[in-house]
C-alpha positions in Angstrom: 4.7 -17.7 -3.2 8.4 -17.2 -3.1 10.9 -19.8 -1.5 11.2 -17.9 2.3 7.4 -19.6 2.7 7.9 -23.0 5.0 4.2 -21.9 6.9 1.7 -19.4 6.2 3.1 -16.6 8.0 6.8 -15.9 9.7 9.3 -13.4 10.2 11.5 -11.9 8.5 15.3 -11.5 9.6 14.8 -8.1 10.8 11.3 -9.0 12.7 9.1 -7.9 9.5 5.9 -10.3 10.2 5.2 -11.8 6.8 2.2 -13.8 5.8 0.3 -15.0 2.8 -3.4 -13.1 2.4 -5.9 -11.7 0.1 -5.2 -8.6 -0.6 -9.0 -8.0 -1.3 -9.2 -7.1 2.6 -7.3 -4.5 2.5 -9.1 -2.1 -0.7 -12.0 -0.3 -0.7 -13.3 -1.8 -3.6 -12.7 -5.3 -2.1 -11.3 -7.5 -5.5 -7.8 -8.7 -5.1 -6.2 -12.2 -5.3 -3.3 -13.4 -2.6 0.1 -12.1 -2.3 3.0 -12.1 0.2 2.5 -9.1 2.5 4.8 -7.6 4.8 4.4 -6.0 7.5 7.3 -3.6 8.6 7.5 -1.4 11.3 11.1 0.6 10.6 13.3 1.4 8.0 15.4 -1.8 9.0 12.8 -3.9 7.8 11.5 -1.9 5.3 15.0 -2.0 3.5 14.7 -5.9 4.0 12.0 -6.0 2.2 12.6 -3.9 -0.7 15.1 -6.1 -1.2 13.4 -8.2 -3.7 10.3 -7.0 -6.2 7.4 -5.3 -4.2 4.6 -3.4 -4.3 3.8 -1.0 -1.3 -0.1 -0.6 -0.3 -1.0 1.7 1.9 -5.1 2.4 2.6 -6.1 0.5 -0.7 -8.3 3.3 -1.9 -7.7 4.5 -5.9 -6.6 0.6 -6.7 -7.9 -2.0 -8.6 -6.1 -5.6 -8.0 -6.1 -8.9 -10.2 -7.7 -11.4 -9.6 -4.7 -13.7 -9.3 -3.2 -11.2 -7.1 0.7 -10.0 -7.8 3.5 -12.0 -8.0 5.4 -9.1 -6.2 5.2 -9.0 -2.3 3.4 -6.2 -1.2 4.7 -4.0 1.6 2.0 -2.4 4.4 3.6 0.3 6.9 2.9 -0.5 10.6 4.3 0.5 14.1 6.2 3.5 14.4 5.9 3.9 10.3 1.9 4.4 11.0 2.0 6.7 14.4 1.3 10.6 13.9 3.6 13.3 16.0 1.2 16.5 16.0 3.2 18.3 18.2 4.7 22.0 16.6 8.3 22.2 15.8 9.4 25.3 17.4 12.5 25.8 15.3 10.6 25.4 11.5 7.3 27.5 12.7 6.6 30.7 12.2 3.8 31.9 14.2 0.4 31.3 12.4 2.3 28.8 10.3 3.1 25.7 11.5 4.9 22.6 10.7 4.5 19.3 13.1 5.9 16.1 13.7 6.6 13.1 11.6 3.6 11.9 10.3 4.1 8.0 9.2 3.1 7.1 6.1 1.0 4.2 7.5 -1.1 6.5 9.1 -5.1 7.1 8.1 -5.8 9.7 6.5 -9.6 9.8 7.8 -8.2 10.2 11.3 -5.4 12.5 10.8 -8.0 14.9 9.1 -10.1 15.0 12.3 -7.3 15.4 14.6 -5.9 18.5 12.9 -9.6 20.0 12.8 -9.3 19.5 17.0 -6.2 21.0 17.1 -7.5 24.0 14.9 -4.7 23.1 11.9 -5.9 24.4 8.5 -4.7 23.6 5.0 -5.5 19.7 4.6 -9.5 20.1 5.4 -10.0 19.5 1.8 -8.8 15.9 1.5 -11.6 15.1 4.0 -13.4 12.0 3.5 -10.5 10.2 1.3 -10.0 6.7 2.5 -6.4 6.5 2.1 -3.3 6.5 4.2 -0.6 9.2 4.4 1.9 8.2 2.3 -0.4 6.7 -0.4 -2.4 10.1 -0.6 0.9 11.7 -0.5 2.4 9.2 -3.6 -0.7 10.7 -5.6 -1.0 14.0 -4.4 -4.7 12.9 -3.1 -7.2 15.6 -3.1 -11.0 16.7 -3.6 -11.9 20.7 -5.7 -11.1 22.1 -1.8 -7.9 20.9 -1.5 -4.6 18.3 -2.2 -2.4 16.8 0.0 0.3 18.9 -1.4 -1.5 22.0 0.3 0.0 20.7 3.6 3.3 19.4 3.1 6.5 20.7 4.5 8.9 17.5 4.3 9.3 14.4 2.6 10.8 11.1 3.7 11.0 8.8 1.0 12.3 5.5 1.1 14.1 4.3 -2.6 16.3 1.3 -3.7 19.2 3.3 -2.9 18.6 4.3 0.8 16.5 6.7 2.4 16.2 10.5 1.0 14.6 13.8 3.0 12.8 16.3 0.2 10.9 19.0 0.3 7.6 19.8 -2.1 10.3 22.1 -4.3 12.7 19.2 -4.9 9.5 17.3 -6.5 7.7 18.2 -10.2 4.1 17.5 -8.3 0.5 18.5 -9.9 -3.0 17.3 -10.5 -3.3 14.1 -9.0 0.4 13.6 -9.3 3.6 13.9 -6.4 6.5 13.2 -9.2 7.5 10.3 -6.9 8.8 7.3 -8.9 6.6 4.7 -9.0 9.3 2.0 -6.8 9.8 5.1 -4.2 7.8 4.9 -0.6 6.5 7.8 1.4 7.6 6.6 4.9 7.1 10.1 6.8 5.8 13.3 6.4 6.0 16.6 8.1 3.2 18.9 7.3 3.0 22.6 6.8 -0.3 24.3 8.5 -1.8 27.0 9.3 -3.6 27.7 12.8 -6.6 28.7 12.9 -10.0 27.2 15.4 -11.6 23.9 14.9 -14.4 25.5 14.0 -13.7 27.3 10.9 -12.0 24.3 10.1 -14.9 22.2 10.4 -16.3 24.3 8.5 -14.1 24.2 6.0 -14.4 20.0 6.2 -18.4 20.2 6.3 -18.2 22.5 3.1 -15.8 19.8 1.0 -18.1 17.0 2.5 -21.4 17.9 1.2 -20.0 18.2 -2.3 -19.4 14.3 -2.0 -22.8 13.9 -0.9 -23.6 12.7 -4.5 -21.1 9.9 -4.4 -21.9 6.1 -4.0 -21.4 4.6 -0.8 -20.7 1.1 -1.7 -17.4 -0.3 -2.2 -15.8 1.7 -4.4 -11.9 2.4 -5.2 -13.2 6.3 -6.0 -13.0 8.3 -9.1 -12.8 5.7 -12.3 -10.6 8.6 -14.4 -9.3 12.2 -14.6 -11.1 14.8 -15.6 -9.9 15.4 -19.1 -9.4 19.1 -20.2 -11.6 20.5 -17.2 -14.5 18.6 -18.3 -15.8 16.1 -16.0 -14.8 12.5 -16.8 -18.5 11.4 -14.9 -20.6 13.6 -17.3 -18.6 12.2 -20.3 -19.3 9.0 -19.2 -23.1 9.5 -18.3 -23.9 11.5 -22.0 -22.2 8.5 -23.5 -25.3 6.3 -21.9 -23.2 4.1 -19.3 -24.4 5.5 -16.1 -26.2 2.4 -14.4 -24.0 -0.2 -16.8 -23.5 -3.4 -14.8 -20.6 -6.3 -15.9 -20.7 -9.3 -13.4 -21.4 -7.8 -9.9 -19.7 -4.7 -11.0 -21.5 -1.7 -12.0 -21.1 2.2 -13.2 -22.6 4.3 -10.2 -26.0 5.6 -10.6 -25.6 8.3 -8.5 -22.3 9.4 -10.4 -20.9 7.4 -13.7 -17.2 8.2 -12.9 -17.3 5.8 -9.8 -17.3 2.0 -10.5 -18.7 -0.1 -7.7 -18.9 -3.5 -6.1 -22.2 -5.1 -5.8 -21.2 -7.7 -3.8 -19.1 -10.6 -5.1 -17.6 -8.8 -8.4 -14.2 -9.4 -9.4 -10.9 -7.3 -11.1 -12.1 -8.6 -14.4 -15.7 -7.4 -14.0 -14.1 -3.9 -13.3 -11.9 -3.8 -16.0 -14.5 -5.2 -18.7 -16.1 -1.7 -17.3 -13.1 0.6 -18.1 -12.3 -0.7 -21.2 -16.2 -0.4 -22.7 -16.2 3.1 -21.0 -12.7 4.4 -23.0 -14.0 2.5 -26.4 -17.7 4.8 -26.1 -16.6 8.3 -24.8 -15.0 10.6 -27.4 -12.0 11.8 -26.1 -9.0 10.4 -24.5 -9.7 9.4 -21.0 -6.8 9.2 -17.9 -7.2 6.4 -15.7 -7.0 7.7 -11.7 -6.9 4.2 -10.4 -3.4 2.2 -9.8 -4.0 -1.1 -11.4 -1.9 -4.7 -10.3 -0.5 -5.3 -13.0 -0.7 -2.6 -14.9 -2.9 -2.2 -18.6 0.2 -3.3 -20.3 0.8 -6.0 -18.1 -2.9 -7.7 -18.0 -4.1 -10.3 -20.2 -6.7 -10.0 -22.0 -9.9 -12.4 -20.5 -12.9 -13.6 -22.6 -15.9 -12.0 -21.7 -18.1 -15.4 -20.3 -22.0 -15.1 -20.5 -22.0 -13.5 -16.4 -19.7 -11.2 -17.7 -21.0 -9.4 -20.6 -21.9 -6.0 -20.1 -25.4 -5.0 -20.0 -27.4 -1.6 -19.6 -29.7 -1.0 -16.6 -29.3 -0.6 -12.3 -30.6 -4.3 -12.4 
């Protein structure tokens, strides 16, 4: 808790509203200890409070948090910095190709998928399904085999420690699962680059890259555990190395696909990461992790395994 703290929530100078929670609410996988979170709704409060150390967290997919939570305050985009503008810019479209708004980076991604499929707007279908907010999807160049959020970008607004900068996909060195955007760096707004077409051949388009997750767990999960090394895929790795169904704690290797790591009910960071670290020692080759962890492997301590945590074989 840093020294601003007189009550469990305030605001800031600028009208952030700042208050003391578990950040477990706010991931899909549900582990995460407390932090101070702020809540800012412009770039005058967002400069306020990247003024000290923080950590931004947009839809909480893709994340693994500590236990003890982050000494860092953590930053959540709201207000005008989560509202969509859909409407076409007349002056950067071309016809067939569009480009829209600004897209805040606090904005669902869920819901922005199905609005563009109602407006008949094509090229982000693929990310359908991806539990994530704009700018975090954007921060990892989010995506599924049908599609990345880089497929629809036209703009950048990226907030840094030196001031607000506007880029474009060119100005970035973006790939596989990866925008080039410095890790301190926050995607505030986005304008995106489509294509029109009808919202039924875009639904179609959704419904094709939706079945193909039809395998995947539907308990809490943050999603994919690691990157699929070489082409191969990290889940088959894992499952030929005999871990599909391994459970530490309340956490346990998805039966219905080893490269997700879910929450039983009750499990904790450490659980998760006893799981990671027994599923790089057995498979054969180097793996990639895809999750964001808080703190980061070379930050985390090392925690005895206790006799609840010990891994053990079997959907038990």
């Amino acid at each position: 808790m840093t020294a601003d703290f007189q009550s469990k929530d305030f605001q800031s100078k600028t009208g952030a509203r700042v208050e003391r929670l578990p950040l477990a609410r706010f991931t899909t996988l549900g582990v995460g200890g407390e932090a101070e979170v702020w809540f800012v709704a412009n770039h005058e409060q967002l400069a306020e409070a990247m003024a000290a150390p923080y950590r931004i967290l947009g839809g909480g997919s893709n994340l693994v948090i500590a236990d003890e939570g982050v000494p860092e305050r953590v930053i959540r985009l709201s207000g005008p910095l989560a509202e969509r503008d859909l409407t076409t810019d007349a002056e950067l479209s071309d016809g067939d190709a569009i480009v829209t708004g600004w897209v805040g980076g606090g904005v669902p991604l869920p819901g922005l998928i199905r609005a563009l499929q109602k407006l008949g707007y094509s090229n982000l279908e693929g990310t359908v399904g991806i539990p994530a907010q704009v700018g975090g999807a954007v921060w990892m160049n989010a995506g599924t085999r049908y599609g990345e959020m880089f497929d629809g970008l036209h703009t950048l607004e990226i907030a840094t420690p030196d001031g607000l900068k506007v880029v474009t996909p060119d100005d970035l060195r973006w790939g596989y699962r990866d925008s080039g955007i410095p890790r301190n760096h926050i995607v505030t707004r986005v304008r995106l680059k489509l294509q029109r077409s009808t919202p039924e051949e875009v639904l179609a388009k959704m419904t094709l890259a939706d079945t193909a997750r039809k395998g995947q767990p539907k308990m809490k999960t943050p999603g994919c555990a690691f990157k699929n090394p070489g082409g191969v895929g990290a889940g088959r790795l894992i499952d030929e190395a005999g871990l599909k169904g391994t459970r530490v704690g309340s956490a346990l290797i998805a039966p219905e696909h080893a490269n997700f790591i879910v929450n039983l009910g009750g499990a904790t960071a450490n659980d998760v990461h006893a799981l990671l670290d027994l599923i790089r020692e057995r498979v054969g080759v180097p793996l990639e992790l895809e999750y964001e962890l808080w703190p980061d492997d070379a930050q985390r301590q090392a925690v005895p395994a206790s006799a609840d945590t010990q891994w053990r074989a079997g959907t038990e």
